[in-house]
C-alpha positions as CSV (number, residue, x, y, z in Angstrom):
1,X,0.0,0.0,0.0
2,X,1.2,3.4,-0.6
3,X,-0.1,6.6,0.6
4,X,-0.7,9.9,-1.7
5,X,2.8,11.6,-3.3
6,X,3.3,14.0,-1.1
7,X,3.0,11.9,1.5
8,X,6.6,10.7,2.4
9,X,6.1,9.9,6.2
10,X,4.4,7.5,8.1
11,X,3.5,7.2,12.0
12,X,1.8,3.5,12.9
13,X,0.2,3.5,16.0
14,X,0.2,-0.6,17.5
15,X,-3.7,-0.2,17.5
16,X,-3.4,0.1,13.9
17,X,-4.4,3.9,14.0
18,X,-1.7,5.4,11.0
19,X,-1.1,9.1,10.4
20,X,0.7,9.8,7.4
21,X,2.6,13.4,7.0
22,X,6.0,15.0,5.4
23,X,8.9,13.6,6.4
24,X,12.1,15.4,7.2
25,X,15.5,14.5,8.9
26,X,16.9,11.3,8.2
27,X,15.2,8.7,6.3
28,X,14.6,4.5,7.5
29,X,12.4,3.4,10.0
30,X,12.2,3.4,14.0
31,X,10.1,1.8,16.5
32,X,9.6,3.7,20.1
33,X,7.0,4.7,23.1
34,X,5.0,7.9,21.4
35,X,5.1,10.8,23.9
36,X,4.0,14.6,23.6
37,X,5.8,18.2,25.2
38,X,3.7,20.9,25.6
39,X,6.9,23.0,26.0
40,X,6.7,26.2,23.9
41,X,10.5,26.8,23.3
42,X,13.5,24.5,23.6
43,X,13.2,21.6,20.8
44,X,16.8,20.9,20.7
45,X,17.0,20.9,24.6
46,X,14.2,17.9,24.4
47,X,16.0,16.1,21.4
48,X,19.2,16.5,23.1
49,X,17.8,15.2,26.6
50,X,19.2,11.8,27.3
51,X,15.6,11.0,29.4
52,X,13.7,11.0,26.1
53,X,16.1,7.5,25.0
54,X,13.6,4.7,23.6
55,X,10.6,8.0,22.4
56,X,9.4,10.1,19.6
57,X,8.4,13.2,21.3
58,X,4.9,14.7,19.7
59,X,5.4,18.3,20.2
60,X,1.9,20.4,20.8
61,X,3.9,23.5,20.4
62,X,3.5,24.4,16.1
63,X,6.2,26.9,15.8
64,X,9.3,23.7,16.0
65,X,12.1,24.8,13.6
66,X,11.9,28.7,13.6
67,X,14.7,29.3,15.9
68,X,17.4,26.7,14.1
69,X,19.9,24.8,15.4
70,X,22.9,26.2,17.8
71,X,25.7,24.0,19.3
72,X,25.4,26.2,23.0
73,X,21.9,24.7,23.4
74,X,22.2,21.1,23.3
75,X,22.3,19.2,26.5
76,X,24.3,16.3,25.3
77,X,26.6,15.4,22.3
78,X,23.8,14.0,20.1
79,X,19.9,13.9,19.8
80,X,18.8,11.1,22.2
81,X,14.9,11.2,21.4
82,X,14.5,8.7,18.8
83,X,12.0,11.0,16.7
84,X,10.0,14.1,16.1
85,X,6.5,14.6,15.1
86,X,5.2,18.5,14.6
87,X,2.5,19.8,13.1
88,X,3.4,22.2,10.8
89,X,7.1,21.6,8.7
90,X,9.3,23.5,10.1
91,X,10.4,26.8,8.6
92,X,14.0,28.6,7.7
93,X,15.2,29.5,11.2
94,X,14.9,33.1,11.9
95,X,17.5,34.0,15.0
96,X,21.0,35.3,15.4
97,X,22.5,32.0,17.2
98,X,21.1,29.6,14.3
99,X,24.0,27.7,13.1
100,X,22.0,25.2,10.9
101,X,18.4,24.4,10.1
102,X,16.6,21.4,12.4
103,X,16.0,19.4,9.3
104,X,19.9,19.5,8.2
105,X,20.8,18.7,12.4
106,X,18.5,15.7,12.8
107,X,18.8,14.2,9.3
108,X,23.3,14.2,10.0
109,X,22.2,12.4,13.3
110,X,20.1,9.6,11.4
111,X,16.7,10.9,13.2
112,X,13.9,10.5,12.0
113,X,11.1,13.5,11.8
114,X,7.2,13.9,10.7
115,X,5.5,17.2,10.0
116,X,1.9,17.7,9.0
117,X,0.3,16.1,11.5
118,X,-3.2,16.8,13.3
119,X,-1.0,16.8,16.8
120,X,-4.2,17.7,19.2
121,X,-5.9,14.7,17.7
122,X,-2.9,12.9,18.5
123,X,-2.1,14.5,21.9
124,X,-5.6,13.2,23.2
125,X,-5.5,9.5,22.0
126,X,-2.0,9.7,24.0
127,X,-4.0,11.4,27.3
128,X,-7.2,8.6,26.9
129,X,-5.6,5.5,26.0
130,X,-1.6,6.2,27.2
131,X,1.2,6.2,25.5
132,X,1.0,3.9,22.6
133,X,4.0,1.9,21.0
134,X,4.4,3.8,17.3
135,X,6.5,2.7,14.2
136,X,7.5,5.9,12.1
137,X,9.0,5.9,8.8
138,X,10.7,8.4,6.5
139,X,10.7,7.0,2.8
140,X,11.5,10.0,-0.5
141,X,8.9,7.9,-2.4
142,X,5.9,7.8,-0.3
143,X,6.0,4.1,-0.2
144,X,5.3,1.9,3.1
145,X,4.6,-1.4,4.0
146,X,1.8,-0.2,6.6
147,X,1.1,-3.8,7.7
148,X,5.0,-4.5,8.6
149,X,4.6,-0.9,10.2
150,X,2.1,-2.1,12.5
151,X,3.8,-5.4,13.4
152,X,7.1,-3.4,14.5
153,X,4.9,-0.9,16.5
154,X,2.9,-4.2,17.8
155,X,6.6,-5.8,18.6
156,X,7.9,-3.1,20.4
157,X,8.8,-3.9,24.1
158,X,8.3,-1.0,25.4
159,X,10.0,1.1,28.7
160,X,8.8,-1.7,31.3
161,X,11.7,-3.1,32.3
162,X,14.1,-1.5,30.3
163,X,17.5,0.1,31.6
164,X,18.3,2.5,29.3
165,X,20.8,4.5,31.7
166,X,23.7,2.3,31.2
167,X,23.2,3.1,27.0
168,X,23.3,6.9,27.6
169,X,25.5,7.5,30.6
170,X,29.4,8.3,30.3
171,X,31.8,5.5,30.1
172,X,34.5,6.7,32.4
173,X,34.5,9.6,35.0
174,X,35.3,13.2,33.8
175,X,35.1,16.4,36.2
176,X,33.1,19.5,34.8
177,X,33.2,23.1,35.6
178,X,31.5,24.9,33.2
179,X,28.7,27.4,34.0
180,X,25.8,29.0,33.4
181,X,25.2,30.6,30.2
182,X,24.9,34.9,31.3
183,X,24.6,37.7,28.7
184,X,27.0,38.6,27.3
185,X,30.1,36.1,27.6
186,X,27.7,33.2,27.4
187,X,29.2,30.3,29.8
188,X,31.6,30.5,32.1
189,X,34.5,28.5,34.1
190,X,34.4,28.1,37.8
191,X,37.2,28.2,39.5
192,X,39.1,25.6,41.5
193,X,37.6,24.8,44.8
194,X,34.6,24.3,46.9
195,X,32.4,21.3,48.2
196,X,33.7,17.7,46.1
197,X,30.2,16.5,44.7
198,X,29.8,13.0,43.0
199,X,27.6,13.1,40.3
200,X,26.2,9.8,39.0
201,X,25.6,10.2,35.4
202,X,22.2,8.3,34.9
203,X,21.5,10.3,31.4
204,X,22.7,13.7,32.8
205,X,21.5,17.1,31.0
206,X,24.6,19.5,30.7
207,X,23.1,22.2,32.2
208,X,22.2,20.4,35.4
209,X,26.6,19.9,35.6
210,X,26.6,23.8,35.3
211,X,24.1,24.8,37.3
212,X,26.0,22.8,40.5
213,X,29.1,24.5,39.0
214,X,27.2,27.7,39.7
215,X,26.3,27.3,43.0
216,X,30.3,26.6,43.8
217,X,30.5,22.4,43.3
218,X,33.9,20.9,42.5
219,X,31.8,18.3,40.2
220,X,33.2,14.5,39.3
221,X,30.8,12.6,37.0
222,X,30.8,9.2,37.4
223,X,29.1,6.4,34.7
224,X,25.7,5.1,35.8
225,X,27.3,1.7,37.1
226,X,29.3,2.9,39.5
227,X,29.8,1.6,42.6
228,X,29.8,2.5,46.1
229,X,33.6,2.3,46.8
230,X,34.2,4.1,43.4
231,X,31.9,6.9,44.3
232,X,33.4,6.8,47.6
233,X,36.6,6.9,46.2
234,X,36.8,10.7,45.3
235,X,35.8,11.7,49.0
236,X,32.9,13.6,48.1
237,X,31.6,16.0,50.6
238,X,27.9,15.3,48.7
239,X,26.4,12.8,46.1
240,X,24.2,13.9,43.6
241,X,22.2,11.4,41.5
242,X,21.0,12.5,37.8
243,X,17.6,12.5,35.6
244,X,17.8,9.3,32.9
245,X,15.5,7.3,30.9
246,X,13.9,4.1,31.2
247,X,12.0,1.7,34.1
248,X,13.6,3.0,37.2
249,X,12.7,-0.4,38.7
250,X,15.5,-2.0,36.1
251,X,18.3,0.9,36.9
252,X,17.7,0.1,40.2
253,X,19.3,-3.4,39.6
254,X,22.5,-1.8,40.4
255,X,21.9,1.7,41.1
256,X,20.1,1.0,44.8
257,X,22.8,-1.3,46.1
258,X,25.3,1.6,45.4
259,X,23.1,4.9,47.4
260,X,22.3,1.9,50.1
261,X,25.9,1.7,50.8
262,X,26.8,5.3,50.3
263,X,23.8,6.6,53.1
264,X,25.1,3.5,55.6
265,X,28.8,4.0,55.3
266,X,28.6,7.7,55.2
267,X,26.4,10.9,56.2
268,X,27.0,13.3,53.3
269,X,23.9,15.0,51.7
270,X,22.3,13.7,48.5
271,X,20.6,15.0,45.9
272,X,18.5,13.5,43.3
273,X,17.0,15.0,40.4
274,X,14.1,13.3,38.0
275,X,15.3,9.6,37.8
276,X,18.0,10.0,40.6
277,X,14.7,11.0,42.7
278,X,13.0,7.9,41.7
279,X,16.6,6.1,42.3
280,X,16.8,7.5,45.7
281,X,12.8,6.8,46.6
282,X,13.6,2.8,45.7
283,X,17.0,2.8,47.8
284,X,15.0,4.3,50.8
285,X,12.4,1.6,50.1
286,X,9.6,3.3,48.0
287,X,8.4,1.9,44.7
288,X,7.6,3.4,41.2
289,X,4.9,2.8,38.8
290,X,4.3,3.5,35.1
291,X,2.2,6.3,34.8
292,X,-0.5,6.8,32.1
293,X,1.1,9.7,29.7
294,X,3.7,11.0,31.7
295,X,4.7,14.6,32.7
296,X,6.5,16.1,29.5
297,X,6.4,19.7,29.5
298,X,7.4,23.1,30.9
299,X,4.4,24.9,32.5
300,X,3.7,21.9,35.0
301,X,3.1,23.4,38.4
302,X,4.8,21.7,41.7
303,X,3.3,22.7,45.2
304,X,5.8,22.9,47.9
305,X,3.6,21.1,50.9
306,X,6.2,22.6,53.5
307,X,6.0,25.8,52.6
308,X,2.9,26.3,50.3
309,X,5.4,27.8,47.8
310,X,3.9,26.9,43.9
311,X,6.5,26.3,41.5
312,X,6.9,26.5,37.6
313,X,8.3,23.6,36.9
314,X,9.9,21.9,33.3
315,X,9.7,18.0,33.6
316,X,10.0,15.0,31.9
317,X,9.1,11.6,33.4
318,X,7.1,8.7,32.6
319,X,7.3,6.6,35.5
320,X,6.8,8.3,39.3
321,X,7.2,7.3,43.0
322,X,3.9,6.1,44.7
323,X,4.2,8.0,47.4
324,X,1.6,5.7,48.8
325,X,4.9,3.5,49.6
326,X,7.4,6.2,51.3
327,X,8.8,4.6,55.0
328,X,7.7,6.6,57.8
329,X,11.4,9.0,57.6
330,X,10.8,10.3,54.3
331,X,8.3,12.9,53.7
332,X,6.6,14.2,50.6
333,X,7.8,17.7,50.2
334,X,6.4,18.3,46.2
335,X,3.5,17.1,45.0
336,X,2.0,17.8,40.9
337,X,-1.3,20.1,41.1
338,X,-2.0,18.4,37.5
339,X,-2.5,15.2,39.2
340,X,-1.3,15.2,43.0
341,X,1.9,12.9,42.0
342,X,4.7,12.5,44.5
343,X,7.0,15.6,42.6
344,X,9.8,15.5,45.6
345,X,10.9,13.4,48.7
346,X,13.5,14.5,51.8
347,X,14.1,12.3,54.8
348,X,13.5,13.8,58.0
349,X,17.0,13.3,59.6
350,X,19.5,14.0,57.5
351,X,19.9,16.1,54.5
352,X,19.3,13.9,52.2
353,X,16.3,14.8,48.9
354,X,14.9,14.9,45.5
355,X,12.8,16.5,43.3
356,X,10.8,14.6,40.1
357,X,11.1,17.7,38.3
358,X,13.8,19.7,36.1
359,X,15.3,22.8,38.3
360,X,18.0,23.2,35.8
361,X,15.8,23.8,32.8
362,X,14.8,27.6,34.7
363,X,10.7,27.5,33.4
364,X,10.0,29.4,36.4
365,X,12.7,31.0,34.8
366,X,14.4,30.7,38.5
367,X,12.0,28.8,40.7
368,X,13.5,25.6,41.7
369,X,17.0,26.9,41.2
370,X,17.0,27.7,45.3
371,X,17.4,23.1,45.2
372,X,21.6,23.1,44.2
373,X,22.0,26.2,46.9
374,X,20.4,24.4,49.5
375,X,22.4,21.3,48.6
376,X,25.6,23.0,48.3
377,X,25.1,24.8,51.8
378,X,24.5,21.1,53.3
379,X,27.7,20.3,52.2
380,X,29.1,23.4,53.4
């Protein structure tokens, strides 16, 4: 079956539902969990966010393109998501920091990308029936095998179970002390010194590294596997656990056994952001669950239950703590007014805590930044 000519895109839903669009990008097929951002700006911050791994990200935002693609803005070395879909093809970027065009950027990365697309129709099969497994394809010729489409969408294992951290963490351990990006020198070095953090690198965006350079960190990133002794290795005077993708419950495999150690052999502050929260819930003997959709956006707002204090909040999850499990020393300290989700965790004794969402990614703009301050003055 073919579609119409200027059809040259494909997305196959595994209930058989197909949406067919203009492809752009890099050409092939892949198969992935379909998720959607309501973000408004920061496109290559998603595609470039190590927590999308194993996703096409829908985005409900039209305007994806206009702003082109700059080296300063991605958050790691390559795309991670494994696709785009937009609704309107993007346009020839119109700002001062482009450096090349989105469709040049993702198509030298080999992903794939679909435009034309009804994305509120899309965005509300994802909120009623969760997010589906999808098989998108990118052929010149307009020509798909919708039948195989489906199978690989049907085929598709999903997130369940998957570690995906170990695929996009760092292989050995680097130290960072880059900063902030501030008009007009753009980012910055910090200088020697200042509390030793361990950072465990579970898929960690680049800005999260500067913004705990900003606050004063000497920062060591260590590779997802790590273990106890090697994290305690470096002395830290804190730990800091980073956002990833995949089933929390399967990075827990090895990650638990190494914070379990770390809180008994020592009593330096910790601080978890995104996955690292959901990390630190399991080693403190809380469970996770697969949520329906997911929080994927950056206008989500996060209630502070100690201090009533509502934050704007970017985040990015599709798996959260049950909050319903948390021992009797660890309090809920966040909580998601979309849905009442367990958005942060601290134990009462020791400074030790986590937050689901993305304080680096400044929505608020500055809201949650207050989180690397008050973990660097537990150090200190």
């Amino acid at each position: 079956m073919s579609a119409t000519q200027q059809h040259t895109a494909c997305l196959a839903l595994a209930d058989g539902t197909l949406f067919f669009g203009r492809g752009f990008g890099a050409e092939g097929e892949v198969t992935a969990e379909l998720c959607f951002n309501t973000a408004m700006t920061g496109y290559q911050e998603i595609m470039t966010d190590p927590s999308y791994a194993g996703q096409v990200v829908t985005f409900t935002f039209p305007h994806v393109g206009n702003v082109g693609i700059n080296p300063e803005d991605d958050e790691s070395a390559e795309p991670i998501a494994d696709g785009m879909v937009v609704k309107w093809d993007p346009t020839e970027p119109s700002n001062w920091r482009s450096a090349e065009t989105l469709s040049d950027w993702l198509a030298k990365r080999g992903k794939i990308a679909i435009g034309g697309l009804d994305t509120r129709r899309l965005t509300r099969a994802i909120r009623q029936q969760g997010a589906p497994h999808v098989a998108l394809a990118h052929s010149p010729d307009g020509n798909f095998d919708i039948e195989a489409l489906v199978e690989k969408a049907r085929a598709f294992q999903g997130l369940v179970g998957l570690d995906l951290a170990k695929e996009v963490s760092c292989t050995q351990s680097y130290r960072w002390n880059e900063t902030r990006w501030a008009w007009p020198d753009g980012f910055g070095t910090k200088p020697e010194g200042g509390p030793r953090v361990v950072a465990i690198d579970y898929g960690a965006k680049r800005n999260i590294l500067r913004c705990l350079s900003t606050a004063g960190c000497d920062v060591t990133v260590l590779p997802a596997t790590a273990t106890a002794e090697d994290v305690l290795a470096h002395a830290p005077d804190g730990l800091f656990l980073s956002n990833g993708p995949g089933d929390p419950a399967a990075t827990g495999e090895y990650a638990v056994p190494m914070i379990r150690k770390v809180l008994k052999d020592t009593d330096i502050p910790v601080f978890g952001i995104c996955l690292g929260h959901q990390m630190l819930a399991l080693a403190l003997g809380a469970k996770t669950i697969k949520m329906n959709h997911g929080h994927h956006g950056a206008n989500h707002p996060v209630k502070d239950v100690e201090t009533g204090k509502v934050e704007i909040t970017s985040m990015n999850h599709g798996f959260t703590v049950d909050a319903q499990t948390l021992p009797e020393n660890v309090k809920e300290t966040h909580v998601s007014l979309f849905d009442g989700s367990n958005c942060g965790i601290r134990l009462t004794d020791r400074p030790i805590f986590s937050v689901q969402y993305h304080p680096e990614a400044s929505p608020g703009p500055q809201d949650s930044y207050y989180l690397f301050e008050r973990f660097r003055d537990a150090m200190n």
